[in-house]
VEXSE-293566 format. One line per field, with one value per residue (C-alpha): residue in one letter; x, y, z. Coordinates in Angstrom, 2 decimals. Layout:
N
resn: [a,...]
X: [X,...]
Y: [Y,...]
Z: [Z,...]
This chain:
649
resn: [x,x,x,x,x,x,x,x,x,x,x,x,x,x,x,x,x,x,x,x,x,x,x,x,x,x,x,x,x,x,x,x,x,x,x,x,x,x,x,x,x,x,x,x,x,x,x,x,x,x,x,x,x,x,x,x,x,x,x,x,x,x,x,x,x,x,x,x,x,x,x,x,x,x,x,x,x,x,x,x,x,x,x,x,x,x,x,x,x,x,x,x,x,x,x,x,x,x,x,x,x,x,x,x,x,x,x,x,x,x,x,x,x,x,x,x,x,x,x,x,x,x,x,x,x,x,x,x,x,x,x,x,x,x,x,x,x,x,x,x,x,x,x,x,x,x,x,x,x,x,x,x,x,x,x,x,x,x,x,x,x,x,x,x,x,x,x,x,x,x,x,x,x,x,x,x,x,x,x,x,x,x,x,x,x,x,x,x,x,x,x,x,x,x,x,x,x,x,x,x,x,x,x,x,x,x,x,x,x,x,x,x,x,x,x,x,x,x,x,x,x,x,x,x,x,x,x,x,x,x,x,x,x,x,x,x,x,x,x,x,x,x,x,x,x,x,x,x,x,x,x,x,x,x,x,x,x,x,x,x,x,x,x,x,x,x,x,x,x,x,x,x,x,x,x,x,x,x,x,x,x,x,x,x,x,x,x,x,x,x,x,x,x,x,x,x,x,x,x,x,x,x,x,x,x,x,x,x,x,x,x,x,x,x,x,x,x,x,x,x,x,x,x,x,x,x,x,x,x,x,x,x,x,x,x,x,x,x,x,x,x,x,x,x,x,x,x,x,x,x,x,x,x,x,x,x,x,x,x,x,x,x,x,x,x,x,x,x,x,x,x,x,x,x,x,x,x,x,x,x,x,x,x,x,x,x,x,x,x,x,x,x,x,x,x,x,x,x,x,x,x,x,x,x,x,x,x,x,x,x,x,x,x,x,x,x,x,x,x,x,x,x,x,x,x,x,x,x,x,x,x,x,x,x,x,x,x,x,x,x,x,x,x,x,x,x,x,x,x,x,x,x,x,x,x,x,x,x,x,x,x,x,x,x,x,x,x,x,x,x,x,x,x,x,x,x,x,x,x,x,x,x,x,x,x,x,x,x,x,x,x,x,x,x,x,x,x,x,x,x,x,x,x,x,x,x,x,x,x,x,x,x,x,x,x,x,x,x,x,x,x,x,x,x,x,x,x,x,x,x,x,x,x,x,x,x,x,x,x,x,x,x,x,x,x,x,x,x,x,x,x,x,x,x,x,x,x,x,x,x,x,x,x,x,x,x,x,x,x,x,x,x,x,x,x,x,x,x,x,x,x,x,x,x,x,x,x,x,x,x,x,x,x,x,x,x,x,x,x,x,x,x,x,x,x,x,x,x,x,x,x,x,x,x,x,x,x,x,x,x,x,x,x,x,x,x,x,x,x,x,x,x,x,x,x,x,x,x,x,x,x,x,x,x,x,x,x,x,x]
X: [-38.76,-41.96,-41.87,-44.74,-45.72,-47.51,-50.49,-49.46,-50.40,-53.74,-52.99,-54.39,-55.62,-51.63,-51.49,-54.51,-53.66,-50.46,-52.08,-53.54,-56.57,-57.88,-56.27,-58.47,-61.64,-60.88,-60.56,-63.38,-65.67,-64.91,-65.15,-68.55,-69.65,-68.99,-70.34,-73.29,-75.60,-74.59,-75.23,-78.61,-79.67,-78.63,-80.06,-82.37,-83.79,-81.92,-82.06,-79.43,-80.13,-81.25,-78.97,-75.60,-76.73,-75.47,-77.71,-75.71,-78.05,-78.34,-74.63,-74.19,-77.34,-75.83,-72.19,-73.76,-76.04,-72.74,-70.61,-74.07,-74.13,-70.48,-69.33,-69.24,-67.88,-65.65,-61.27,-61.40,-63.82,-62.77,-58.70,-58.31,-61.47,-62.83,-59.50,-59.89,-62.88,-62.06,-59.34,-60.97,-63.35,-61.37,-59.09,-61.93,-63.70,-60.03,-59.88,-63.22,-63.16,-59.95,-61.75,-64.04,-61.85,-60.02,-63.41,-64.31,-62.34,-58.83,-60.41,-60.51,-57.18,-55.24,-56.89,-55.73,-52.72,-51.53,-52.73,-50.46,-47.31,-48.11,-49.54,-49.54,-51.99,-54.87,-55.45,-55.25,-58.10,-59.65,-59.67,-60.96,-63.60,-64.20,-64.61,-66.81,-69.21,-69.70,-70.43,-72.89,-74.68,-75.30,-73.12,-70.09,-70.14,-71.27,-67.83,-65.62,-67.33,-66.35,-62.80,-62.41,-63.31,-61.20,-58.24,-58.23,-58.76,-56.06,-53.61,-54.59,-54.20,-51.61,-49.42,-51.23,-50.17,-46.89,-45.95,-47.51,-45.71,-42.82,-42.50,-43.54,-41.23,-38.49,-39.16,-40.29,-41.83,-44.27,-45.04,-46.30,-48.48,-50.00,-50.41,-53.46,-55.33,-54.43,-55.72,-59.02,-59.34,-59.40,-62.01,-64.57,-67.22,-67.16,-70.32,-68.48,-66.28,-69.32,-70.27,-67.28,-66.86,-70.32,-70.73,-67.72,-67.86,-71.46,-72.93,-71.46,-68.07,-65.52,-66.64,-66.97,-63.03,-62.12,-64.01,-62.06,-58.92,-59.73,-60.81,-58.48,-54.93,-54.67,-53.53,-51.02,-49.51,-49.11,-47.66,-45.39,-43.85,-44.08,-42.03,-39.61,-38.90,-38.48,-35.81,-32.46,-30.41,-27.25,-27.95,-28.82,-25.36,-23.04,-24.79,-23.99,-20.61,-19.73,-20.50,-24.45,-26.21,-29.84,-31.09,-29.25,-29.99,-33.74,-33.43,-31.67,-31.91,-34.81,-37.26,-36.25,-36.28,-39.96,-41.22,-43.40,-45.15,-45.44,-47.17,-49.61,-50.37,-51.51,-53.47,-54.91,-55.62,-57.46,-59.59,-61.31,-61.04,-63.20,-65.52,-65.85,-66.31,-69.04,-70.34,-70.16,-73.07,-74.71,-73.19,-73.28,-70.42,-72.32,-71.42,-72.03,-72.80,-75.49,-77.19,-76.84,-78.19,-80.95,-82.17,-82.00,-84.11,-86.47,-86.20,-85.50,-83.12,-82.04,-81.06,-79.04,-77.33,-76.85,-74.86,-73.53,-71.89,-69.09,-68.46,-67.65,-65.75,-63.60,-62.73,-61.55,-59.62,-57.61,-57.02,-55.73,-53.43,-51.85,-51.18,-49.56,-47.46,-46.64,-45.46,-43.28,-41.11,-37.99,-37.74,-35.32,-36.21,-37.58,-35.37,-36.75,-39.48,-39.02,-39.69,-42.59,-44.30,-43.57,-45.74,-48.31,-48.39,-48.74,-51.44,-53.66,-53.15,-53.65,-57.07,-57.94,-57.36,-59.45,-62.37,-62.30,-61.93,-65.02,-66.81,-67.42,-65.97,-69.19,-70.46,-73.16,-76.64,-77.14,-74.96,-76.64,-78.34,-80.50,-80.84,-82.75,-86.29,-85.52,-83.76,-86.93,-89.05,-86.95,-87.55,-91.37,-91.15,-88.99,-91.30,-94.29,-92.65,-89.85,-90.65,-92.95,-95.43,-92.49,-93.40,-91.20,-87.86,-90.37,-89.76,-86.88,-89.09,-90.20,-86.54,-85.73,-89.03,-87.92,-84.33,-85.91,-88.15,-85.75,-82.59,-82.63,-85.56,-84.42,-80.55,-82.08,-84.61,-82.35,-79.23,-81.65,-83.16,-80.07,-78.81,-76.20,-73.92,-74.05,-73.24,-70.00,-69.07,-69.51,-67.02,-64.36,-64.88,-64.17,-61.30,-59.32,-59.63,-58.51,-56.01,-55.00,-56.11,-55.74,-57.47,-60.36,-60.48,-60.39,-63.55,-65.76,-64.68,-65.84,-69.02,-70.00,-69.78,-72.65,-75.12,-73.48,-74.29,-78.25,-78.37,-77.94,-80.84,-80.07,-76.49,-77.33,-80.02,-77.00,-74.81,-77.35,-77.38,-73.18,-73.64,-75.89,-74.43,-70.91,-72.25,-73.21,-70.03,-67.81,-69.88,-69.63,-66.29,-64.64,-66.25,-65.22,-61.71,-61.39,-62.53,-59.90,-57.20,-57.13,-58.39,-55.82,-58.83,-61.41,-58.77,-58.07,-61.75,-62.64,-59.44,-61.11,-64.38,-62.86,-60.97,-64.55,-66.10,-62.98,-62.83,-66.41,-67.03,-69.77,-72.74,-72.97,-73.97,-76.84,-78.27,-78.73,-80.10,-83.20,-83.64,-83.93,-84.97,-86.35,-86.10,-85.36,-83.11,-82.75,-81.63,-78.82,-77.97,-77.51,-75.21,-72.85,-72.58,-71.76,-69.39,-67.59,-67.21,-64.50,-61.99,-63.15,-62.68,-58.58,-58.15,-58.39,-57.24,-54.19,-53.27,-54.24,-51.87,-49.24,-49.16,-45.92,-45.97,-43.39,-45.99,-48.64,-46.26,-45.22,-49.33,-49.38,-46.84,-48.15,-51.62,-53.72,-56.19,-57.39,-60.02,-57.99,-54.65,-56.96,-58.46,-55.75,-53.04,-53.99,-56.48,-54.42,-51.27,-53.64,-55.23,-53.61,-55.08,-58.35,-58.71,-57.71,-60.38,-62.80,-61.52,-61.89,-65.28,-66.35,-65.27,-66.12,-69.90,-70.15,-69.10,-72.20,-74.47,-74.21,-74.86,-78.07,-79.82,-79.88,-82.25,-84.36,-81.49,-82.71,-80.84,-78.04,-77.00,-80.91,-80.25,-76.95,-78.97,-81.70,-79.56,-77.43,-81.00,-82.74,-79.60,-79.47,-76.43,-77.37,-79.07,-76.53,-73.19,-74.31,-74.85,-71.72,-69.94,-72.27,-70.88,-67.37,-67.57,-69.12,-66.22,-63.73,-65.19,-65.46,-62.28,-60.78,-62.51,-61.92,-57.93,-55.48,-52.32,-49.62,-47.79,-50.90,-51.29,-47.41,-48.12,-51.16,-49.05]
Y: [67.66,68.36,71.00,73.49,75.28,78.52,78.80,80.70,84.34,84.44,86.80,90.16,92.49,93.05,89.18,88.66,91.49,88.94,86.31,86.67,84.98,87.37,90.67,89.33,89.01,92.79,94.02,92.38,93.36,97.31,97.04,95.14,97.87,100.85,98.43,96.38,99.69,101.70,98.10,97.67,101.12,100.91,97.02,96.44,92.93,89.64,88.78,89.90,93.16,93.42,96.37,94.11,91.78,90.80,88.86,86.64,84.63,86.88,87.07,83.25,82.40,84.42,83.06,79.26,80.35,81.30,78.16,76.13,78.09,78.17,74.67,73.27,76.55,78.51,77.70,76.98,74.23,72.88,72.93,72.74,70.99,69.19,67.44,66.82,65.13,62.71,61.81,60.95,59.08,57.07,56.35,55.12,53.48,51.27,50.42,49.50,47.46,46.06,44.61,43.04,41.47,39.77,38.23,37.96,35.21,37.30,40.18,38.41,36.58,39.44,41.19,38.13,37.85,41.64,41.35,38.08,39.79,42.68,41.79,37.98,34.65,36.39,39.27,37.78,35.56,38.72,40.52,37.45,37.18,40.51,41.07,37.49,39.10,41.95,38.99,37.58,40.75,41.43,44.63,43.14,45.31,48.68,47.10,47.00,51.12,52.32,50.80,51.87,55.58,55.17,53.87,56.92,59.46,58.11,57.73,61.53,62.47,61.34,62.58,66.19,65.77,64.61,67.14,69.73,68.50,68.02,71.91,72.82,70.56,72.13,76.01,77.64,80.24,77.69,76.08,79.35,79.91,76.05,75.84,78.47,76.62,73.32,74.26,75.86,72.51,70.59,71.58,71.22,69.39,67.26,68.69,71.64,70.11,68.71,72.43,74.16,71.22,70.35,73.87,73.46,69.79,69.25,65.90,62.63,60.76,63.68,65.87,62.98,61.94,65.59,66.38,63.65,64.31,68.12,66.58,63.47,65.35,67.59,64.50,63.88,67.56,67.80,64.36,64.55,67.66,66.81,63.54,66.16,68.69,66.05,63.81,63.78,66.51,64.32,61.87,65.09,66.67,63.45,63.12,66.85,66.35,63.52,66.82,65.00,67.53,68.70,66.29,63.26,64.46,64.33,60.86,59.12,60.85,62.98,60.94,57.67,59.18,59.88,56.71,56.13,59.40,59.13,55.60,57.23,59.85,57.45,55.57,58.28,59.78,56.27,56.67,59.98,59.22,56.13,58.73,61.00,58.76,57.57,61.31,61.63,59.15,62.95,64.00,61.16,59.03,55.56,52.07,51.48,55.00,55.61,52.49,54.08,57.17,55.80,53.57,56.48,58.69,56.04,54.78,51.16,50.51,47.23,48.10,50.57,48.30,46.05,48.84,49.84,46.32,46.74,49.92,49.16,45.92,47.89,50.36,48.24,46.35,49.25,50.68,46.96,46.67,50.15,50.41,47.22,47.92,51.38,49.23,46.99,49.58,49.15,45.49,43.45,42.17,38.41,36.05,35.57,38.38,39.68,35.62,35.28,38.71,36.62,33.42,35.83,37.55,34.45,32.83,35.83,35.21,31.38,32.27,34.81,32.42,29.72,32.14,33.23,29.88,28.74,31.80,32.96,36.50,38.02,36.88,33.90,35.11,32.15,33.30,36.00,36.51,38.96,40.44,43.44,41.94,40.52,43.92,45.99,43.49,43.77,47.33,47.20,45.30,48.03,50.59,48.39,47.70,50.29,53.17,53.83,52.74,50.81,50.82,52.80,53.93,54.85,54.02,55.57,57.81,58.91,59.59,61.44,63.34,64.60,65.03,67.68,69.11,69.54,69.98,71.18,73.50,75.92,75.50,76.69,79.06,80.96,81.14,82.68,84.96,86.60,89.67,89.08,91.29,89.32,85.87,88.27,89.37,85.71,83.90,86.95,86.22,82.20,82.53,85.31,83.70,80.41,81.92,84.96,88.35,86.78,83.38,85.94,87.92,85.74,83.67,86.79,87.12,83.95,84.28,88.26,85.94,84.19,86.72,88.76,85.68,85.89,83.01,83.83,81.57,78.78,78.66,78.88,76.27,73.83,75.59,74.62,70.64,70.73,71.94,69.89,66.76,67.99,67.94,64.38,63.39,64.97,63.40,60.60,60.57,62.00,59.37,56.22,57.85,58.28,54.88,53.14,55.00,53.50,50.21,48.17,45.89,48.09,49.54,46.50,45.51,49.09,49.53,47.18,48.46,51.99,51.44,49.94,52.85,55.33,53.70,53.73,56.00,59.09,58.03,54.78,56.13,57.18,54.15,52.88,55.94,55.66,52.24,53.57,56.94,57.85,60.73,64.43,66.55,64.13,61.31,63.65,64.60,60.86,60.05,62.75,61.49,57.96,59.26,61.69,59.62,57.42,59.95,62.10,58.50,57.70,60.74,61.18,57.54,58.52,62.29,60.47,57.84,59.86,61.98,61.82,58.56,60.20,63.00,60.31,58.54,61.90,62.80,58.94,59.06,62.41,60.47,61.20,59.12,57.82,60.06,63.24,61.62,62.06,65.49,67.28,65.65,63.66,66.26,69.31,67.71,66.14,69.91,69.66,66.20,66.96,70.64,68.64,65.89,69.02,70.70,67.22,66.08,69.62,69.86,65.63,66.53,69.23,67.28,64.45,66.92,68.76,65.07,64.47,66.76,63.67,62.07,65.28,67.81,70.61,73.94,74.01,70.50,70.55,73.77,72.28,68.78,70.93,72.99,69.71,67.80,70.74,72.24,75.42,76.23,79.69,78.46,75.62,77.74,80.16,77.24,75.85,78.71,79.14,75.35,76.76,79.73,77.90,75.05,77.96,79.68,76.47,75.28,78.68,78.87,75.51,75.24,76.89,78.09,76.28,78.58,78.27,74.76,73.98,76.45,74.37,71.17]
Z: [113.14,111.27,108.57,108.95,105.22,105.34,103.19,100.08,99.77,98.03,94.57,95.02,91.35,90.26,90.68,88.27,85.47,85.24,84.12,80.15,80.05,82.84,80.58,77.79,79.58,81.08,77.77,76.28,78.75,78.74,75.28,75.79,77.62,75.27,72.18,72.96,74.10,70.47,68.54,70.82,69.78,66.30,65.67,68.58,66.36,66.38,62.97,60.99,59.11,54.94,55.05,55.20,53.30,49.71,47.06,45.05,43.97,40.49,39.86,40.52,38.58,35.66,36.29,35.80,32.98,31.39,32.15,30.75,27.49,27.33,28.63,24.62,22.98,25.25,24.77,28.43,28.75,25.03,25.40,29.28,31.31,28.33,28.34,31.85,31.81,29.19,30.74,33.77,32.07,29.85,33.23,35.11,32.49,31.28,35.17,35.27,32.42,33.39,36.54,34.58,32.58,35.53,37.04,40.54,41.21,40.02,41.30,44.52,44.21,43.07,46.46,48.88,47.42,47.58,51.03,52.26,50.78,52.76,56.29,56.00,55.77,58.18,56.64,53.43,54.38,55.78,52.38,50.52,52.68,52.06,48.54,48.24,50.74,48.32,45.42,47.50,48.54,44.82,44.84,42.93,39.73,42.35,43.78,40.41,39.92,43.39,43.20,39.68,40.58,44.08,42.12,39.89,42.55,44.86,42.33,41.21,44.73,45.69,42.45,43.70,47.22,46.91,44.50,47.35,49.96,48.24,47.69,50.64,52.61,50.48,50.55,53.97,51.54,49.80,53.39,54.75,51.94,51.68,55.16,55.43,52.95,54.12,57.45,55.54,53.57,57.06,58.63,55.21,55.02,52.10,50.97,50.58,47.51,45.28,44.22,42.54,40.38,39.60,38.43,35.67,34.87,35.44,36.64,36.57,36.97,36.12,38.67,41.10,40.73,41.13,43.62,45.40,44.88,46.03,49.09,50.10,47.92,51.18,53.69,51.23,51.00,54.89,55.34,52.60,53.99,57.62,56.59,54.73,56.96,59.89,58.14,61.16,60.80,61.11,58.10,55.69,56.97,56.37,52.93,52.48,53.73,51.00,48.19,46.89,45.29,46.46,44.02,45.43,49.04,48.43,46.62,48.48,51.95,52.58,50.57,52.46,55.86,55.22,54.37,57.14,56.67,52.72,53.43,56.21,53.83,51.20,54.03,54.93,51.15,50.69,53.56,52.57,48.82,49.71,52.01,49.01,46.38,48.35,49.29,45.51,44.66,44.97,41.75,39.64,40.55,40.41,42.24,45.80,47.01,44.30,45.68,49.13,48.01,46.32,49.17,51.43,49.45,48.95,53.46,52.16,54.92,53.46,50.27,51.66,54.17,51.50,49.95,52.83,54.11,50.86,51.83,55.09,54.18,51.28,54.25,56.88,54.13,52.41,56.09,57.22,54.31,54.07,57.79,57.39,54.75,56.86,59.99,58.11,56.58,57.73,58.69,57.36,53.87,53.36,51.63,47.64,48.46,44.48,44.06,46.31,44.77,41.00,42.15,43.82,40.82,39.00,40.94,40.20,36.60,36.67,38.79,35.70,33.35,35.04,35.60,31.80,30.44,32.54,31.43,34.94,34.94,36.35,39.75,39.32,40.23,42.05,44.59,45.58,48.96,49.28,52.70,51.56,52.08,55.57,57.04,55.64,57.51,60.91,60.04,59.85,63.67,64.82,63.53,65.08,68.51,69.37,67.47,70.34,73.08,74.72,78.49,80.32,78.41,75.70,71.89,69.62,67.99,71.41,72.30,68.78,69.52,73.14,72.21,69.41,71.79,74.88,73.44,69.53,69.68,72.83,71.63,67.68,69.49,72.07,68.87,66.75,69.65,70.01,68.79,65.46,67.13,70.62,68.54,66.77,70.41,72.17,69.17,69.49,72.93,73.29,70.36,71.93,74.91,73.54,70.72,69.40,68.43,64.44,65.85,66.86,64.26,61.57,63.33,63.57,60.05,59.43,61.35,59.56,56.24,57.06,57.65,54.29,52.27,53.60,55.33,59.15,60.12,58.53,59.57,63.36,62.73,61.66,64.99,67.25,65.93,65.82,69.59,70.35,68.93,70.43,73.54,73.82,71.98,74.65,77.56,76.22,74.55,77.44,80.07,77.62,77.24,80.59,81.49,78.51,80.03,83.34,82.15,80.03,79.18,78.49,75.99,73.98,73.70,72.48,69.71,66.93,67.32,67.35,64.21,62.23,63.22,62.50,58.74,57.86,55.39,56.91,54.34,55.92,59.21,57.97,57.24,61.12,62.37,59.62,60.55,63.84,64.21,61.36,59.41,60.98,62.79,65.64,63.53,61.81,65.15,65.99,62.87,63.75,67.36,66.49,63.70,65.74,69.23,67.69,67.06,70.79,72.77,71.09,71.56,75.28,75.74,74.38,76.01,79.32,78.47,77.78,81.24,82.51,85.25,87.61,88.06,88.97,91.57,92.93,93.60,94.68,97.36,99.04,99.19,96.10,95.45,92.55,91.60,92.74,90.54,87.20,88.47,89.92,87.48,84.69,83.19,83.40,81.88,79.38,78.51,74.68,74.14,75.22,73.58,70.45,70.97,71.21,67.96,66.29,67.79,66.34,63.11,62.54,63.82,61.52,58.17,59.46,60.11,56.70,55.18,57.75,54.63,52.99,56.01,56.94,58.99,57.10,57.49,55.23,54.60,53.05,50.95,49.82,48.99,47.21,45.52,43.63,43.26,41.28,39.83,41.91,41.80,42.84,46.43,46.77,46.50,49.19,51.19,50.50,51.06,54.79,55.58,54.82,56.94,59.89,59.73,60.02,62.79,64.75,63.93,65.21,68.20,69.43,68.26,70.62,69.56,69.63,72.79,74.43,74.44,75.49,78.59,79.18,79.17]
């Protein structure tokens, strides 16, 4: 007997007012009626008004002054930071030192070896390759000065991060108040943390480490008290039960329950260390990101790739050997492991020795291939033959030149057309609608900052560049993630290149895009695409991934088909994932796009650039603080709450 279903009752008004994306939108649009005719009386020009405006470029001109005449007299600089500083110095100058000492060939040992104790005889190869390929580049004492500043900074960090977490996982009190600026120190650029310190320590290495370990301690912190305040219940009550003390339940309970997440928080506290010490090259920190910097201000595209190949290399490296330290936590111990870490540890001596006795601590000269000269001449043919005139598809300059005529132009042109009030109204809008009245509020806050700090043009000169460059990343982000889900293949073959790409530090990606761009907005445009796509692609691989299969053969069995299985099913389920993958994509484009001052963005990553060059800390700071503002308000208006997002799942 066939079963005959009657077409639900279509919801009537009542039906609607239930549902509270639809109260929202009510509300915001009665109150868009009473405000945006009083506001269109009151400010009937776009631009944001002189009125509500505040000049701080005199107070922070006179506040730096002040630290300048100050920095060798004042208590504060002579008892507290001076003391800083030289101990950052002296740290980073015994490590440095201390590398030379060893020689490339111990250097290199001692790196191989660590790495076959760790994750075995490939990756051991792997990391010898590695650090010879920086020898024979001509960047091995740029090497020994990165790693010297990154093992500083990490160690600092992590000490900072741990000791974070640590309270925070223990006292619900400290966790509410850490997690608001954890949250804030997210979604920064890294441009964002070269100011503050450059204005006390001034330029060179000390504000380069602690600028770092601002930026990468925060990883740390959350980890460490995720790991915490996740250890099982059970364990912590049977280790209660037998009358341990707090002490002895965090040493030898909570702490070793969280492992796994202290180790990814030190992978992950390398990763942006090695991104800001890099960044840092801005501020004096030396080695390979100096040589980066320098080749980019000068458009010699091979120098800076020759520079940029280490960095790359040292990335994928520390990533390899920390995740593979994290995944073998917990295995069963080797037999005469303490013994097999005393011969490794051995061997790198004996190859010290040899290299010292030989006198070959530094890296022979003779070695040395220089790929500088034929990348700049590749360069010259590119500029010659693809830069334009190519029949057809046109050249790249031809596509950077449309892209900023079609797309960058109207999006910057129609932002800045628009009433300030109608840009406050449209971000309340999208983050009530996605959040809360808080989420909302605190984004408009965010937003008002801007034009209070005197740079409202500027700022939506930067917006329209993040939305353009989201754009493309999503499109394309979203149609590659979609593809890797349902394609066990096409997944494999994209993880490796997906993790180069997710460990490369954001400076390099600069270097490609001159090479083939150019310089200009386009160009920054393009690095934060490239950099950002990584992170939207996993992203959306996995949430797809992770839709529940019975809900798939339950759409299969009435008849789905494929294509109405990931639009009817696997999308919806996989709404968290992929708002995620927009919040990341968003706040990853803006931290690239900051940077694309260095190759011609303009807007505020150029006032922030301008600012460190001439020493304007005055012009610099506001911009700073713009880029701050801006990360918050997209941040907030692209992150759903976390009710939201479980009634979306």
């Amino acid at each position: 007997m066939a079963t005959v279903t009657a077409n639900p009752p279509r919801p009537g008004l009542p039906g609607l007012l239930k549902n509270a994306t639809v109260r929202k939108l009510l509300l915001l649009a009665v109150a868009a009626a009473v405000l945006v005719p009083l506001a269109d009386a009151r400010w009937s020009s776009g631009s944001w008004p002189a009125a509500l405006t505040v000049d701080l470029s005199g107070p922070l001109a006179r506040t730096s002054d002040w630290i300048i005449d100050n920095r060798d007299s004042h208590p504060l600089f002579l008892y507290f930071f001076g003391h800083v500083s030289n101990v950052v110095v002296i740290a980073v100058r015994a490590v440095y030192l201390t590398l030379l000492a060893v020689g490339w060939a111990g250097v290199t040992a001692l790196g191989a070896l660590v790495a076959w104790r760790v994750a075995g005889v490939r990756l051991a190869l792997g990391t010898a390759v590695a650090f010879l390929a920086c020898g024979l580049l001509g960047m091995w004492v740029p090497t020994m000065q990165t790693l010297a500043l990154m093992v500083v900074a990490v160690l600092a960090s992590i000490v900072v991060g741990a000791l974070l977490g640590l309270a925070a996982g223990l006292s619900d009190r400290m966790d509410r108040a850490l997690r608001p600026v954890l949250d804030t120190m997210q979604v920064l650029p890294a441009f964002a943390y070269l100011l503050p310190v450059v204005l006390v320590f001034g330029i060179g290495v000390p504000a380069a480490v602690l600028a770092t370990v601002v930026y990468a301690a925060p990883p740390m912190a959350r980890l460490t008290s995720l790991g915490l305040r996740g250890a099982d219940k059970e364990v912590l009550e049977a280790v209660e039960s037998l009358g341990a003390t707090a002490r002895q339940r965090l040493l030898t309970a909570r702490i070793p329950l969280a492992r796994r997440e202290l180790l990814l928080g030190v992978n992950q506290t390398i990763m942006m260390a090695l991104s800001m010490a890099v960044i840092a090259a801005v501020i004096g920190a030396g080695g390979l990101g100096d040589r980066v910097y320098q080749a980019l201000a000068s458009v010699d595209v091979g120098a800076a790739l020759a520079a940029g190949i280490p960095i790359v290399l040292l990335a994928v490296v520390l990533d390899r050997v920390t995740g593979a330290a994290g995944e073998k936590l917990g295995a069963e111990p080797e037999a005469h492991s303490g013994r097999g870490w005393l011969y490794a540890l051995a061997g790198v001596v004996a190859v010290a020795a040899a290299g010292r006795l030989a006198g070959r601590l530094d890296w022979p000269d003779a070695w040395v291939v220089g790929i500088a000269e034929p990348v700049n001449r590749a360069v010259d043919w590119m500029t010659a033959h693809l830069y334009s005139g190519v029949p057809v598809v046109g050249g790249t300059a031809d596509w950077a030149g449309h892209f900023t005529t079609w797309v960058l132009d109207p999006v910057r042109d129609g932002l800045q057309a628009l009433p300030w009030w109608a840009v406050l109204l449209i971000v309340a809008a999208l983050a009530w609608v996605i959040g809360t009245w808080r989420t909302a509020l605190t984004a408009v806050l965010a937003m008002a900052a801007i034009g209070v700090l005197g740079v409202w043009k500027p700022s939506l000169d930067t917006l329209s560049q993040v939305l353009a460059a989201v754009a493309v990343t999503l499109v394309a982000g979203f149609a590659i993630g979609i593809a890797a889900a349902r394609s066990d293949r096409l997944e494999r073959a994209l993880r490796p290149v997906l993790d180069v790409f997710q460990t490369m530090p954001q400076f390099v990606y600069l270097i490609p895009v001159v090479a083939l761009f150019g310089v200009g907005r386009a160009p920054a445009v393009a690095a934060a695409i490239v950099y950002a796509l990584p992170a939207v692609v996993r992203i959306t691989t996995q949430g797809l991934r992770q839709v529940d299969p019975a809900a798939l053969e339950a759409s299969g069995s009435l008849g789905a088909t494929s294509w109405q299985q990931l639009r009817q099913v696997q999308l919806p389920l996989a709404r968290p994932a992929l708002l995620l993958a927009v919040n990341q994509g968003l706040v990853l484009v803006l931290a690239v796009v900051v940077i694309g001052g260095l190759v011609g963005g303009g807007a505020l990553g150029y006032d922030v650039v301008f600012g460190l060059a001439q020493g304007d800390l005055a012009t610099g700071l506001v911009a700073g603080a713009a880029i701050v503002c801006l990360g918050l308000m997209l941040d907030r208006v692209t992150q759903p709450t976390e009710r939201r997002a479980r009634k979306g799942a």
